[in-house]
C-alpha positions as CSV (number, residue, x, y, z in Angstrom):
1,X,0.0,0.0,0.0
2,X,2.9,2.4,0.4
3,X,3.7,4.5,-2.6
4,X,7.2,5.0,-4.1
5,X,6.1,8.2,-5.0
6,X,4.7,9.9,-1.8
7,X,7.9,9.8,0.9
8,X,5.4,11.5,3.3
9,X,2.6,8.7,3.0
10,X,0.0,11.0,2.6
11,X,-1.7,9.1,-0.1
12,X,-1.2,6.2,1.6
13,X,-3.2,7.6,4.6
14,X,-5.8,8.8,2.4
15,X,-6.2,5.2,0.5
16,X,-6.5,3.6,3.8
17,X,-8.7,6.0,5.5
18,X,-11.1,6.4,2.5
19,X,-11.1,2.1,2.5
20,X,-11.6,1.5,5.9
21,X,-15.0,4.1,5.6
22,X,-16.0,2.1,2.7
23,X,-15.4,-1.3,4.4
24,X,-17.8,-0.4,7.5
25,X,-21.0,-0.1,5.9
26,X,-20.9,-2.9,3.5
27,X,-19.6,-5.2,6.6
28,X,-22.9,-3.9,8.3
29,X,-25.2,-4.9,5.4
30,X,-25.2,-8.4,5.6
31,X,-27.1,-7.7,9.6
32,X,-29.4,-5.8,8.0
33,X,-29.7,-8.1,5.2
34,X,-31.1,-10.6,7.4
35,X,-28.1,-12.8,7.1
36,X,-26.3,-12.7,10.2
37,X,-27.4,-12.3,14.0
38,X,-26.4,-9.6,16.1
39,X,-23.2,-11.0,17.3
40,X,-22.1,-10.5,14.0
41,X,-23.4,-7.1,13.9
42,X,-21.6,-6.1,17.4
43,X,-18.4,-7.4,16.3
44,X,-18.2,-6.0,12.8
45,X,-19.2,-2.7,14.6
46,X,-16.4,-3.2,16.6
47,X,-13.6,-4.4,14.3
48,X,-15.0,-1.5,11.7
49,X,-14.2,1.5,14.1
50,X,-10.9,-0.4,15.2
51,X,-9.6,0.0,11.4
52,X,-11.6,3.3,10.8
53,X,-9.2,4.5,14.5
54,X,-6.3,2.9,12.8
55,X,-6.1,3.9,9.9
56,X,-6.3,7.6,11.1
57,X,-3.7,7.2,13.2
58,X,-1.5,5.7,10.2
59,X,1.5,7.4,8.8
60,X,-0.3,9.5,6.1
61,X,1.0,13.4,6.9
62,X,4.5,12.1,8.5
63,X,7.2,10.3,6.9
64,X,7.5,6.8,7.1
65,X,8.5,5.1,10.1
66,X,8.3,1.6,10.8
67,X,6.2,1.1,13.9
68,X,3.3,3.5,12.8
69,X,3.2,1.8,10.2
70,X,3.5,-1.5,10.5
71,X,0.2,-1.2,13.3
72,X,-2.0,-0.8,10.0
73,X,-1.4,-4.4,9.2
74,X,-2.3,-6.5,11.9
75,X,-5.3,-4.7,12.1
76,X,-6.8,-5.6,8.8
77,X,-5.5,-9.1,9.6
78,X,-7.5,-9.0,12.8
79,X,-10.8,-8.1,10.7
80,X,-10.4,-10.2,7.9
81,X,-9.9,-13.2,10.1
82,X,-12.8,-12.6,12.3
83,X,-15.5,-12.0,9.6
């Protein structure tokens, strides 16, 4: 996701920012579709504002470093793998 061409990461942070908004409602519509129960709804909730909180806090008006963001990861790891 990081771009050669942006060393400050802002487009990066944009990208992720602008996916993680677009990932919560559509996560939510399958509750509301009649699909899934309300655990399903609490923890995509959840999980949603987790990445939505992460990926503001990711690296996109500073230059890169390592820790910030490598936390964007695990996170979208966490919420693929318990959807």
């Amino acid at each position: 996701m990081y771009s050669v061409l942006d060393p400050r990461g802002r487009a990066t942070g944009v990208q992720s920012l602008l996916y993680a908004a677009a990932l919560m409602p559509v996560s939510l519509l399958a509750t509301f579709q009649g699909i899934t129960g309300a655990f399903y709804l609490a923890g995509a909730f959840l999980l949603g504002w987790d990445l939505l909180f992460i990926a503001c806090c990711s690296p996109g008006g500073r230059p890169h470093k390592a820790p910030a963001g490598c936390s964007l990861f695990p996170s979208f790891i966490s919420r693929f793998s318990c959807c």
